[in-house]
C-alpha positions in Angstrom: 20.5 -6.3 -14.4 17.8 -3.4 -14.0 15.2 -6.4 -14.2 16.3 -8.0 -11.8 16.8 -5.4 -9.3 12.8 -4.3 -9.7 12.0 -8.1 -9.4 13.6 -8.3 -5.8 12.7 -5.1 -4.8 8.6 -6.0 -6.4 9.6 -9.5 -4.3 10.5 -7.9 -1.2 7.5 -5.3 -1.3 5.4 -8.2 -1.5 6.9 -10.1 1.4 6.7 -7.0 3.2 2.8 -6.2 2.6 1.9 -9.9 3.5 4.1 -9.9 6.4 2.4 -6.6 7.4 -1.0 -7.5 7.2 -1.0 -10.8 9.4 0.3 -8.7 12.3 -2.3 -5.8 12.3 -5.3 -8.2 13.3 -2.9 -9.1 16.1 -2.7 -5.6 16.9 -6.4 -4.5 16.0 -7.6 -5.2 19.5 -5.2 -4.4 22.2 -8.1 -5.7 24.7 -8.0 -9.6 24.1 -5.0 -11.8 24.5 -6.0 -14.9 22.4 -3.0 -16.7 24.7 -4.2 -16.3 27.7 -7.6 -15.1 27.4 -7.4 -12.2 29.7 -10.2 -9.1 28.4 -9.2 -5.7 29.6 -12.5 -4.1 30.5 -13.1 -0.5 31.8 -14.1 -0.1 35.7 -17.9 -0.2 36.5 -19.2 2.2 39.0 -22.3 3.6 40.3 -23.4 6.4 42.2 -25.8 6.2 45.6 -27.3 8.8 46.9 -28.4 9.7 50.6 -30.1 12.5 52.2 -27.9 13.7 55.4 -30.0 16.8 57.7 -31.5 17.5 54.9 -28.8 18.0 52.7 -28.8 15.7 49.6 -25.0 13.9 49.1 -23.7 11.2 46.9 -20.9 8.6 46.7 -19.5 6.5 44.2 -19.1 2.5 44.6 -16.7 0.3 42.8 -18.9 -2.3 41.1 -15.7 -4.0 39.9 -13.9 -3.9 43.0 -16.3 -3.7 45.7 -15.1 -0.4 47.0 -16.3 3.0 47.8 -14.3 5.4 45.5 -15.1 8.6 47.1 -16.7 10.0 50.5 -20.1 11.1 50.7 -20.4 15.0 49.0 -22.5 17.4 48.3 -24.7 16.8 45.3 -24.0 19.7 43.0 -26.4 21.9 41.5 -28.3 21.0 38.3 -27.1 17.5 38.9 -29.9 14.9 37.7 -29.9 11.6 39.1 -29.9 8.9 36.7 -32.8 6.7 38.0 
């Protein structure tokens, strides 16, 4: 009788691990549904920069969505412009 319990619960285990690991692939990468193809992709943005009376401002475009994200500011100091 005590063999037979460790055989079903070695059995079950086993079922268990191989049930397991054919759902964490699925899971691996939250980012691509196989079903309907769809790729979740971070926003793209750039900033463009102006000078306004002399003072030097920047604003930030939606490459994604073809928007302006924010007004035109200020540039701060020590900001670098990434050419």
């Amino acid at each position: 009788m005590k063999k037979r319990i460790i055989t079903i619960v070695t059995a079950s285990l086993c079922a268990l691990m191989l049930f397991s690991t054919s759902i964490v692939p699925t899971m691996a990468s939250p980012y691509f549904d196989e079903e309907t193809g769809i790729e979740t992709r971070a926003e793209q943005v750039r900033w463009y920069y102006r000078t306004n009376h002399g003072v030097e401002e920047m604003r930030l475009w939606s490459v994604t969505y073809g928007v302006w994200k924010t007004d035109w500011i200020p540039v701060p100091d020590g900001w670098h412009q990434n050419g």
